[in-house]
C-alpha positions as CSV (number, residue, x, y, z in Angstrom):
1,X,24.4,-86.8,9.8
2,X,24.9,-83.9,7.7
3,X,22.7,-80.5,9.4
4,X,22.2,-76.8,8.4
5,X,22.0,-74.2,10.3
6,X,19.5,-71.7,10.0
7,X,20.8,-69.0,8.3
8,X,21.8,-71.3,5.6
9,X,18.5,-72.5,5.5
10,X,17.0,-69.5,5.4
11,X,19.6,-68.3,2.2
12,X,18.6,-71.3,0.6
13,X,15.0,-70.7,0.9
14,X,15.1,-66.7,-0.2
15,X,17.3,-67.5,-2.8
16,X,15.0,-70.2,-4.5
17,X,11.7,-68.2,-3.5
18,X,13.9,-65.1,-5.2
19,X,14.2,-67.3,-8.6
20,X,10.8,-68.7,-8.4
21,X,9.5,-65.4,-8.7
22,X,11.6,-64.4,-11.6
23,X,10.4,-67.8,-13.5
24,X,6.7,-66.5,-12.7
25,X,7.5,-63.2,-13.7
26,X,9.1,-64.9,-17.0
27,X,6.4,-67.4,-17.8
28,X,3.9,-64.5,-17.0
29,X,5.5,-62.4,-19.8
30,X,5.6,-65.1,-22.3
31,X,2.0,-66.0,-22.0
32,X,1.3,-62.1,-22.4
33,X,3.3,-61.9,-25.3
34,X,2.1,-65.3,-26.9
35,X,-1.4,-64.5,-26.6
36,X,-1.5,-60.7,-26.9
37,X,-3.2,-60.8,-23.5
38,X,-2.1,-58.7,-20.4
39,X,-5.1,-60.1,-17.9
40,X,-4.8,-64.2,-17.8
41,X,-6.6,-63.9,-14.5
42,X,-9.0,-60.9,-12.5
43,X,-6.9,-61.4,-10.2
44,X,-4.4,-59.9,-11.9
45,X,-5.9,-56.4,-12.0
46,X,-9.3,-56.5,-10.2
47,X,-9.7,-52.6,-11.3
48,X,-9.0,-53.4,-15.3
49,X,-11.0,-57.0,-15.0
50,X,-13.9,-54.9,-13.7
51,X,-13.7,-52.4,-16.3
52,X,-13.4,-55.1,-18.8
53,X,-17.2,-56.7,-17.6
54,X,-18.2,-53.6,-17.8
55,X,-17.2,-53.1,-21.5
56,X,-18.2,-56.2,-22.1
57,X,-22.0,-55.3,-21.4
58,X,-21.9,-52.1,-23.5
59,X,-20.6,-54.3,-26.2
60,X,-23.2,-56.4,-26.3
61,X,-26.2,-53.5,-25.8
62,X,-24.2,-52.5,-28.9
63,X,-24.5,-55.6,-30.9
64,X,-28.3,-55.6,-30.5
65,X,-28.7,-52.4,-31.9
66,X,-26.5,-52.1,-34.4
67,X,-28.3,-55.5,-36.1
68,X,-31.5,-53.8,-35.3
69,X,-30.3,-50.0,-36.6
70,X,-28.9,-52.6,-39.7
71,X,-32.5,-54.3,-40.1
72,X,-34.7,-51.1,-39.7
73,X,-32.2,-49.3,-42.1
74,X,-32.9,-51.9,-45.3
75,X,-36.9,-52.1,-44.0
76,X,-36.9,-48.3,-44.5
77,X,-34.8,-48.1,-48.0
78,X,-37.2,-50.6,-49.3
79,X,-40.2,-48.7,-48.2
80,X,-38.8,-45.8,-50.0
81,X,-38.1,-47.6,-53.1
82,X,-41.5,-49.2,-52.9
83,X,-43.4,-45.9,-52.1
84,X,-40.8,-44.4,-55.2
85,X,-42.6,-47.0,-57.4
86,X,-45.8,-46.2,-55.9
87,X,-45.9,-42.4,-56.8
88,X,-44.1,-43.2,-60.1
89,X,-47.6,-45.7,-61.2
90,X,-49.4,-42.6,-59.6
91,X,-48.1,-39.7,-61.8
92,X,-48.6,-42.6,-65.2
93,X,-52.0,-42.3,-64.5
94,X,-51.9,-38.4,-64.1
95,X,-50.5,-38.3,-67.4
96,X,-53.2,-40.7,-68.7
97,X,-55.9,-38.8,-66.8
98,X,-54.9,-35.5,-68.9
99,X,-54.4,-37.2,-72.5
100,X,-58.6,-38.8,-71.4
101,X,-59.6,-35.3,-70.8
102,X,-59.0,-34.3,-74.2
103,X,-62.2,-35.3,-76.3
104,X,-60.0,-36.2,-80.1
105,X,-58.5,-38.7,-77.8
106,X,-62.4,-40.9,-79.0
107,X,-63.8,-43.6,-77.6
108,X,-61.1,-46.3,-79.0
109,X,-58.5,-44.1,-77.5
110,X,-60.2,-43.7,-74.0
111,X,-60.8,-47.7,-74.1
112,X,-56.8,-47.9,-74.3
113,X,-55.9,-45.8,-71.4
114,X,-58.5,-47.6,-69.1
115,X,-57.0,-50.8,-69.9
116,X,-54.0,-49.1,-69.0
117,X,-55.4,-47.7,-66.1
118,X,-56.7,-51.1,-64.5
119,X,-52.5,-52.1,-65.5
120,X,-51.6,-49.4,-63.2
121,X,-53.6,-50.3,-60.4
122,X,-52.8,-53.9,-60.4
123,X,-49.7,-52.7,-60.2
124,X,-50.5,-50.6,-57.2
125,X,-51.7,-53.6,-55.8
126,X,-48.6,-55.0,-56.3
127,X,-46.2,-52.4,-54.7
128,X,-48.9,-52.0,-52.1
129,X,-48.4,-55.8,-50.6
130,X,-44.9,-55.4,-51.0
131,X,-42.3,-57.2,-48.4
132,X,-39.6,-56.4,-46.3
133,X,-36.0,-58.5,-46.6
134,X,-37.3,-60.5,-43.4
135,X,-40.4,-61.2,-46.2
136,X,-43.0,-59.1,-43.2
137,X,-44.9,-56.6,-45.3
138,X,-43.7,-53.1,-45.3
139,X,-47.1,-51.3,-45.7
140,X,-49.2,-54.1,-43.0
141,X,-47.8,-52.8,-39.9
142,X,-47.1,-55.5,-37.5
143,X,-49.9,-57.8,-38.7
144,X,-47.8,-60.7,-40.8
145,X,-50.9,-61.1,-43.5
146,X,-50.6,-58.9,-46.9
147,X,-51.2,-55.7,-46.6
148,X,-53.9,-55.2,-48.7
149,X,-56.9,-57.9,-50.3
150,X,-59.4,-57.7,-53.1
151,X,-62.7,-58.2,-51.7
152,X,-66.1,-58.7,-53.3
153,X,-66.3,-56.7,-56.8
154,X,-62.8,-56.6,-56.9
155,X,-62.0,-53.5,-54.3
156,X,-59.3,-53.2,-53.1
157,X,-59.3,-53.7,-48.8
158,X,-56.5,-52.9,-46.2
159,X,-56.3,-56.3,-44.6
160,X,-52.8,-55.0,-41.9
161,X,-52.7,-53.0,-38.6
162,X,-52.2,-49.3,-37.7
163,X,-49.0,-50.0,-35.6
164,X,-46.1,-50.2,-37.6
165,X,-44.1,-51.3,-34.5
166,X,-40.9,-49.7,-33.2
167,X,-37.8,-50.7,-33.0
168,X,-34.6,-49.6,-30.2
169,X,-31.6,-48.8,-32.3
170,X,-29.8,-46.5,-28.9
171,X,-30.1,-46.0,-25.3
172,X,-34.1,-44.9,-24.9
173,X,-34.5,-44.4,-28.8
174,X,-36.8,-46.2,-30.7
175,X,-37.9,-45.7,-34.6
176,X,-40.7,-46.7,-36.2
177,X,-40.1,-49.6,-38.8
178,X,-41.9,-48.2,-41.5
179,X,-45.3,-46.4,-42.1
180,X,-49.0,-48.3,-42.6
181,X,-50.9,-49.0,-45.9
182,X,-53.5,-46.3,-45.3
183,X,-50.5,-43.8,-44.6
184,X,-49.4,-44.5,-48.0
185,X,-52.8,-44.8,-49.8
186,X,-55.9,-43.4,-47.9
187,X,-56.7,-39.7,-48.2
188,X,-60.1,-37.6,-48.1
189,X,-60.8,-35.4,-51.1
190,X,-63.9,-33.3,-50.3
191,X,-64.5,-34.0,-47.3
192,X,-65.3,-38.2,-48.5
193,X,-62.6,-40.9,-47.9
194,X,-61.1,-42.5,-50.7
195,X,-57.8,-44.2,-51.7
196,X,-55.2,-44.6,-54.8
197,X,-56.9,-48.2,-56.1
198,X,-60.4,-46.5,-56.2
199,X,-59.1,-43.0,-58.3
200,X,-57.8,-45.5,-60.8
201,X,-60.3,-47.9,-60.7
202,X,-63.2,-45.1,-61.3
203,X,-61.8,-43.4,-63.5
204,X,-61.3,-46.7,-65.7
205,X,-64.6,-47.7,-65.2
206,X,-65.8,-44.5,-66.2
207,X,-63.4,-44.1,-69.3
208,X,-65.7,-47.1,-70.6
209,X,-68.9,-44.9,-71.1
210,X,-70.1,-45.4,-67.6
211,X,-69.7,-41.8,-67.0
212,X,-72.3,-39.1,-69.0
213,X,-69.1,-37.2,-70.0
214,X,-65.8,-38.9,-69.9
215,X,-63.6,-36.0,-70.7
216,X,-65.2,-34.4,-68.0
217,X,-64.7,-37.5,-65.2
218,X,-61.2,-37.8,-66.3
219,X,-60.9,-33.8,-65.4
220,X,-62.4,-34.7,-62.6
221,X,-60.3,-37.4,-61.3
222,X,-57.0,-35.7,-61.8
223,X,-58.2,-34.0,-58.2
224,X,-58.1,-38.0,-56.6
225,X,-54.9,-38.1,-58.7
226,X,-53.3,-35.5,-57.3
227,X,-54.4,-36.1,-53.5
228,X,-52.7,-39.9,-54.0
229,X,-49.7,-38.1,-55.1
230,X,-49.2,-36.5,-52.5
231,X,-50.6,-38.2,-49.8
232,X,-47.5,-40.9,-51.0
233,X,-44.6,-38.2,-51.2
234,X,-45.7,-37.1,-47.4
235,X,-45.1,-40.6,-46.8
236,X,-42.2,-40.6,-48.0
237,X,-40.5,-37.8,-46.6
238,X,-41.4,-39.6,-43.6
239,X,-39.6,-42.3,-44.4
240,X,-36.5,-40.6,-45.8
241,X,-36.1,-38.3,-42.5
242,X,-36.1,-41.8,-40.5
243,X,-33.6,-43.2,-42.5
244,X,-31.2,-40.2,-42.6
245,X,-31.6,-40.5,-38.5
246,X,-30.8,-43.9,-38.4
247,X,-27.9,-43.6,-40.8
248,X,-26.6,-41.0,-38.4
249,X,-27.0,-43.6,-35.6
250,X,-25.4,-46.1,-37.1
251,X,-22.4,-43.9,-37.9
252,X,-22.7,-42.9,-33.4
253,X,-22.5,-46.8,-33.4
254,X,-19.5,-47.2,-35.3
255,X,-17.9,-44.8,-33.2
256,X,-18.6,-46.0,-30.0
257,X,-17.4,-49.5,-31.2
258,X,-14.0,-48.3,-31.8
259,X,-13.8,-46.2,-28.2
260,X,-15.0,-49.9,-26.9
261,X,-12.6,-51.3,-28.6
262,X,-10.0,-48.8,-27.9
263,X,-10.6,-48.9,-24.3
264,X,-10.5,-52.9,-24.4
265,X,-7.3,-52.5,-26.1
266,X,-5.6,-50.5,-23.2
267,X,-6.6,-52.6,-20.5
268,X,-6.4,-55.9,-22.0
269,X,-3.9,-55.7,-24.7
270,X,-0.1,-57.0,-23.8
271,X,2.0,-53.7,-24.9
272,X,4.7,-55.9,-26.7
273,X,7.7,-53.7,-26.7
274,X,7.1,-53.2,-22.9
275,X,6.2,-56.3,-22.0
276,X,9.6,-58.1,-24.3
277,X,11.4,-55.3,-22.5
278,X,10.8,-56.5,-19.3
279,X,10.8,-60.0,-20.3
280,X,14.7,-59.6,-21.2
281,X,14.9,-57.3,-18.2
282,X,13.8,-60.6,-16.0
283,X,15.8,-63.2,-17.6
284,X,19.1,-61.3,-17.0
285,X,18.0,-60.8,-13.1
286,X,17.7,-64.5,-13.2
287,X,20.6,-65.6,-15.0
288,X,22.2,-63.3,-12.6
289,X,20.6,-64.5,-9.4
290,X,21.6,-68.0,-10.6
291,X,25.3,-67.6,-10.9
292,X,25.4,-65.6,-7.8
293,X,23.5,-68.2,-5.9
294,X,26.1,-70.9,-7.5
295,X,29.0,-69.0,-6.3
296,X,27.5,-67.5,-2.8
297,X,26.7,-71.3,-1.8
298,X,30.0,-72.5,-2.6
299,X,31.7,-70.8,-0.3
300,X,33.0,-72.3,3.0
301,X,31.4,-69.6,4.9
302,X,28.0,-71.6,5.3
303,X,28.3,-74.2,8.2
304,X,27.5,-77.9,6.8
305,X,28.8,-79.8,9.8
């Protein structure tokens, strides 16, 4: 029977435990490299794998609002557009107001520009119910009916909310979606309520002789006129600082994406010319552990007896 002793035993097992290591270390390498990869397992940094859960939460906080920061950013360009069109129907009928007021203009000429008139606020109607790209309307606040209805007689009634609804684009920072029909539309003139549809409306209506002095009413009116003007551009200012914030947020977002990703990058990323470095580094130690291990067991100095 053929024995070993135990040192020879014990040389055999360092020496293969030695190489088995380096075959680890090798195979280790090449996954790295393959895959682009340094942590195949938490185990093999429990600080970096921790860090890397971490990240992993902040990046998806910072999905979530940067598709909400995306969302509110069209729903407040399209509110600006549509409050653009808005004072753009409003300062048409300013100009029609004025050309009424003149008294050459005649009756034929007055009956054309409330025809005109009644255009424009149909078209105010129009802009009023107008929808977001999600198809919620922009002026209804978070009520998902149109905006605004025509009731009995043709008026023109808010049918939405007053809570335009807010929505977190950052860490404790939340922006209003848009602003509310009667933001856009309502004012008081005198002390009385009133609204863009019924300056337009009345002033039509009384363009068509219901008035004692039409010149006069359409003098009048330019006061309503005026009020709806401007009662839209505070609106919009509104709407325009909002969006400049959440521009600037969005650009914060970008940002922190790439210090996420930067960050991920260092702990997680195989650094190829270090890691091929020591790959080659490895494969010589275990070339040369095998040849020594060839020759070193070779020699008559172990006791096989």
């Amino acid at each position: 029977m053929i024995q070993v002793s135990n040192p020879t035993r014990a040389f055999f097992e360092r020496a293969i435990g030695q190489m088995a290591g380096l075959r680890g270390a090798i195979e280790t390498s090449q996954t790295q490299i393959a895959t682009g990869e340094r942590l195949q397992r938490g185990s093999d940094d429990p600080v970096g794998a921790s860090r890397l859960r971490a990240l992993a939460r902040l990046e998806g906080r910072g999905v979530s609002e940067t598709e909400n920061a995306g969302r509110l950013a069209q729903d407040l360009a399209q509110a600006d557009l549509a409050i653009g069109d808005v004072i753009g129907v409003l300062q048409r009928a300013r100009d029609l107001a004025i050309a009424a007021a003149n008294d050459p203009i005649g009756a034929n000429g007055r009956e054309a520009i409330a025809r005109e008139l009644e255009q424009l606020e149909s078209e105010l109607f129009t802009r009023a119910n107008s929808l977001s790209v999600t198809q919620a309307p922009l002026f209804g606040g978070t009520a998902a009916a149109p905006a605004y209805l025509r009731g009995p007689g043709g008026a023109v009634v808010y049918n939405g909310n007053n809570t335009s609804g807010a929505v977190p684009i950052a860490s404790r920072t939340e922006i209003e979606r848009g602003v509310t029909g009667p933001q856009v539309f309502e004012f008081t003139l005198a002390g009385v309520p009133s609204d863009s549809f019924a300056v337009l409306s009345g002033l039509a209506a009384d363009l068509r002789n219901n008035a004692v002095n039409p010149a006069t009413a359409a003098r009048d009116a330019l006061a309503g006129i005026d009020a709806a003007i401007d009662t839209a551009n505070r609106s919009q200012t509104v709407i325009g600082t909002r969006l400049a914030f959440v521009e600037d947020i969005q650009i914060n977002q970008e940002e922190r994406a790439i210090e996420r990703a930067q960050q991920r990058s260092a702990i997680a990323d195989t650094d190829l010319a270090e890691t091929i470095a020591r790959l080659q580094q490895t494969l010589t130690a275990l070339e040369a552990s095998q040849a020594s291990f060839a020759r070193i067991s070779s020699l008559s100095l172990f006791d096989v007896v």
